[in-house]
C-alpha atoms as a printed R data frame, in Angstrom:
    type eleno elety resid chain resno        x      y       z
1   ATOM     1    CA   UNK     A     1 -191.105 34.648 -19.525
2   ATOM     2    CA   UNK     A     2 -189.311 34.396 -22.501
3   ATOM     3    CA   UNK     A     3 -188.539 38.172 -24.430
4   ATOM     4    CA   UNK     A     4 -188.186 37.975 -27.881
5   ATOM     5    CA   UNK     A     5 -186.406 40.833 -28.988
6   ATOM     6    CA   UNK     A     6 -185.705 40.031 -32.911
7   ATOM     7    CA   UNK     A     7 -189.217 41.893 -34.506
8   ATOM     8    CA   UNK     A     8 -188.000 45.152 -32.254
9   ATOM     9    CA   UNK     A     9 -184.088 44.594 -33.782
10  ATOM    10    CA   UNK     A    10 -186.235 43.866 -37.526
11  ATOM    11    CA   UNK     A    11 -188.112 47.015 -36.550
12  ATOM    12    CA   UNK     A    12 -185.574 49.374 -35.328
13  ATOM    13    CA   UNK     A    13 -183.076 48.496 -38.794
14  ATOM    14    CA   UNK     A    14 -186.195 48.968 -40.964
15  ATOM    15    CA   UNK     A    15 -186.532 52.445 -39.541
16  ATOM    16    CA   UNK     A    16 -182.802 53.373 -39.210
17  ATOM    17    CA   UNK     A    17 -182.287 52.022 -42.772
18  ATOM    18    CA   UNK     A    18 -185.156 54.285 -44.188
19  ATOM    19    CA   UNK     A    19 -183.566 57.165 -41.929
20  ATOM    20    CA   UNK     A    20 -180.288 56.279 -43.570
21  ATOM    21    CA   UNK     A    21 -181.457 56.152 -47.225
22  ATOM    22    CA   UNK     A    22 -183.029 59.303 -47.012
23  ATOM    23    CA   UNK     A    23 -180.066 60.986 -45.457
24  ATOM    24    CA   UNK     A    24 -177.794 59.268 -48.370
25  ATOM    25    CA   UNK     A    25 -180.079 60.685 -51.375
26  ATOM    26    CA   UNK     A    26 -180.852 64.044 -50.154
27  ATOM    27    CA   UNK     A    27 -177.869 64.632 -48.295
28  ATOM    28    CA   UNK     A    28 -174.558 62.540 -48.795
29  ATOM    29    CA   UNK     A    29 -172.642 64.297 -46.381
30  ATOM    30    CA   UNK     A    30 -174.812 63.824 -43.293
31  ATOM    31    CA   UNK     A    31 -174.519 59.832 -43.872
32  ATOM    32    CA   UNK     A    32 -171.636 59.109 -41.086
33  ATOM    33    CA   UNK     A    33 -173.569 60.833 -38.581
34  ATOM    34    CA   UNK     A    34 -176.727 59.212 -39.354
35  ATOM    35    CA   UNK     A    35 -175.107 55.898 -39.206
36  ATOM    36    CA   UNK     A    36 -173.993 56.724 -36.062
37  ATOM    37    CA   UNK     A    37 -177.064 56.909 -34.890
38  ATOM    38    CA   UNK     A    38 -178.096 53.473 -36.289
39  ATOM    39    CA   UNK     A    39 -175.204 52.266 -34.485
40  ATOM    40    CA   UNK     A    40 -176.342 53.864 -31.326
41  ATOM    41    CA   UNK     A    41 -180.000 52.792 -31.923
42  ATOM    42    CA   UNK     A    42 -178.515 49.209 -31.917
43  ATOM    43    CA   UNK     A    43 -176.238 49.634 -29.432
44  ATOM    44    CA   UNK     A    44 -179.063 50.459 -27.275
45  ATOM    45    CA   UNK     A    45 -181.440 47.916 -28.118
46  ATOM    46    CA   UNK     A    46 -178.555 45.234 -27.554
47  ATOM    47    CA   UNK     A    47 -178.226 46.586 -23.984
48  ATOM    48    CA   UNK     A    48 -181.499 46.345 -23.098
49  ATOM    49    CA   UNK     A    49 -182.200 42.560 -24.461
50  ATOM    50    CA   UNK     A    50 -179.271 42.233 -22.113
51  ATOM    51    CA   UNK     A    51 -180.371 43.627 -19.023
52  ATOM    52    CA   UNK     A    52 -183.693 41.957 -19.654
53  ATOM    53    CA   UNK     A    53 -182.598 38.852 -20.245
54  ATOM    54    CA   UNK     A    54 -180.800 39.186 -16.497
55  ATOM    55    CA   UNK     A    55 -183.744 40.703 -15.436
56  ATOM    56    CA   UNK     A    56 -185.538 37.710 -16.470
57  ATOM    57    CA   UNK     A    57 -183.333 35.419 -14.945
58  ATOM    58    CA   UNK     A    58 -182.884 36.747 -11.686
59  ATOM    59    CA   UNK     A    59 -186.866 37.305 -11.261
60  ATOM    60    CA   UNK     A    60 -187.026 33.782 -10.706
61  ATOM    61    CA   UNK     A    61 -185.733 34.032  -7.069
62  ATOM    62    CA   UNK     A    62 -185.424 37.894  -6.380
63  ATOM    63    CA   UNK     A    63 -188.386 39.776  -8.189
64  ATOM    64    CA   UNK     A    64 -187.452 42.957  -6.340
65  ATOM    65    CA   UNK     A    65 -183.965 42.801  -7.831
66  ATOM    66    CA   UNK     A    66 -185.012 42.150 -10.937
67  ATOM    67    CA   UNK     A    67 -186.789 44.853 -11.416
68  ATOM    68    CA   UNK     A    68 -183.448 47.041  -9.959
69  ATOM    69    CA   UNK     A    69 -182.109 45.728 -12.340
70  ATOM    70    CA   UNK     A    70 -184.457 46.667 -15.163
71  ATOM    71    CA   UNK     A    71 -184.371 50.514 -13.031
72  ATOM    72    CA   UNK     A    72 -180.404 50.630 -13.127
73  ATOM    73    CA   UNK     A    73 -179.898 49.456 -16.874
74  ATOM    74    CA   UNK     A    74 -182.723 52.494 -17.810
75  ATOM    75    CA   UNK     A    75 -180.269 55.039 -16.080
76  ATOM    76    CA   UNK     A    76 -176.630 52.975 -17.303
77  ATOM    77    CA   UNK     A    77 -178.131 53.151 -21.163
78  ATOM    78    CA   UNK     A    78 -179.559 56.952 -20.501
79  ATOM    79    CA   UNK     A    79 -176.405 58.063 -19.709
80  ATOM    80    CA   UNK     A    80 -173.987 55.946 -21.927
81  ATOM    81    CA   UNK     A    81 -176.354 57.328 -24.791
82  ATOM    82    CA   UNK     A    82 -175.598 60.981 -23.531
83  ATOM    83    CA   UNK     A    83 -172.384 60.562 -23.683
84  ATOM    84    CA   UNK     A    84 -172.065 58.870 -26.993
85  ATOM    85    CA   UNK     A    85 -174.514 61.478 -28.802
86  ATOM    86    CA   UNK     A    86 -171.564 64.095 -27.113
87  ATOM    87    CA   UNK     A    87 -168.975 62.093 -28.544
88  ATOM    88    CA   UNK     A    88 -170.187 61.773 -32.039
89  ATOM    89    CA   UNK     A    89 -171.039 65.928 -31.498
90  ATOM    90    CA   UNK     A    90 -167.766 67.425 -30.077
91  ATOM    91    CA   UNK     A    91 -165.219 64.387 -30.446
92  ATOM    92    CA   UNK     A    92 -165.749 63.556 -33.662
93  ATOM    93    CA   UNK     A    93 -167.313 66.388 -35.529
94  ATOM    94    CA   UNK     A    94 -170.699 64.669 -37.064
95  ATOM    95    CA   UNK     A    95 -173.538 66.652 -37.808
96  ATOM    96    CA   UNK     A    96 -175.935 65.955 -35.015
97  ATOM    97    CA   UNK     A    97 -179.429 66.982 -36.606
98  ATOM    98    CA   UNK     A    98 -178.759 63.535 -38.976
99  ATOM    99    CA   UNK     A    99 -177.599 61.644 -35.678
100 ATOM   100    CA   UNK     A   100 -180.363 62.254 -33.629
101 ATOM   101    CA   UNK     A   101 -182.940 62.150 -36.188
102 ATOM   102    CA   UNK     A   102 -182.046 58.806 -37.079
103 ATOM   103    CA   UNK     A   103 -182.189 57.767 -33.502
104 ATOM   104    CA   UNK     A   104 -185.373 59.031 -33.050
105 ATOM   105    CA   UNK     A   105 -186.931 57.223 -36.356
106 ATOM   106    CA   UNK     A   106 -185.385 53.934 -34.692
107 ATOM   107    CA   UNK     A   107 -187.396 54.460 -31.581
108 ATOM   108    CA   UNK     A   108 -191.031 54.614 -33.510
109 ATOM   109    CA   UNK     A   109 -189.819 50.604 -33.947
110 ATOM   110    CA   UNK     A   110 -190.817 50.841 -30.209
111 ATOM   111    CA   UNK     A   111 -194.801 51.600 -31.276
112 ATOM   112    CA   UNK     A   112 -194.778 48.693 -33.933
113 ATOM   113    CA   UNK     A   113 -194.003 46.103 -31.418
114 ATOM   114    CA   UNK     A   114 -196.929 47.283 -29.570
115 ATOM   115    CA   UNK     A   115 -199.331 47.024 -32.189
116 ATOM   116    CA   UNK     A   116 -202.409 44.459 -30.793
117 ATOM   117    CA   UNK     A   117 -200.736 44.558 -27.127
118 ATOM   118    CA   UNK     A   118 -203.324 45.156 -24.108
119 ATOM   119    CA   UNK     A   119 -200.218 45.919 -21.821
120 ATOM   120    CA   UNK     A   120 -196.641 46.763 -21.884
121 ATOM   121    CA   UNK     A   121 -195.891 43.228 -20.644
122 ATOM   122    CA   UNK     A   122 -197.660 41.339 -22.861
């Protein structure tokens, strides 16, 4: 099973871009942090096409550990985005209302790759 990860990528820069405009006409100042939060949107949609591409790969001959594998990347990328939201807060002083809320408008990409999908899987 082959993932194809580009319309979520097309999806998730549509969204971040729009999040990103907005931020840049209404409020200049806020546009580092929200393009740290593209950058984090990306960051963790890169990490996932990773870990499911292993995933993938290793199902082949070891389904149970490719689906540890799919469990442990969820927990690596929850954390590593915790600690990069705190890094963007406290290190380097971005606002983080901007941050997140760009984040957040990246993950509705998430619903448009579902559109006409029975399952998660499909």
């Amino acid at each position: 099973m082959q993932v194809n990860v580009k319309p979520l990528v097309a999806w998730k820069l549509f969204f971040g871009g729009l999040a990103l405009v907005a931020f840049g006409v209404f409020s200049p100042m806020n546009v580092p942090a929200s393009a740290y939060g593209l950058m984090l949107g990306l960051i963790n949609v890169g990490l996932l096409a990773l870990t499911v591409r292993m995933a993938d790969a290793r199902a082949i001959t070891e389904p149970q550990q490719s689906m540890w594998i799919l469990y442990a990347s969820a927990a690596v990328r929850f954390v590593l985005l915790g600690v990069l939201f705190v890094v963007g807060i406290s290190g380097m002083g971005l606002d983080p209302m901007p941050m997140v809320l760009t984040f957040v408008a990246m993950q509705l990409a998430q619903v448009m790759t579902l559109r006409g999908k029975k399952r998660l899987t499909d």
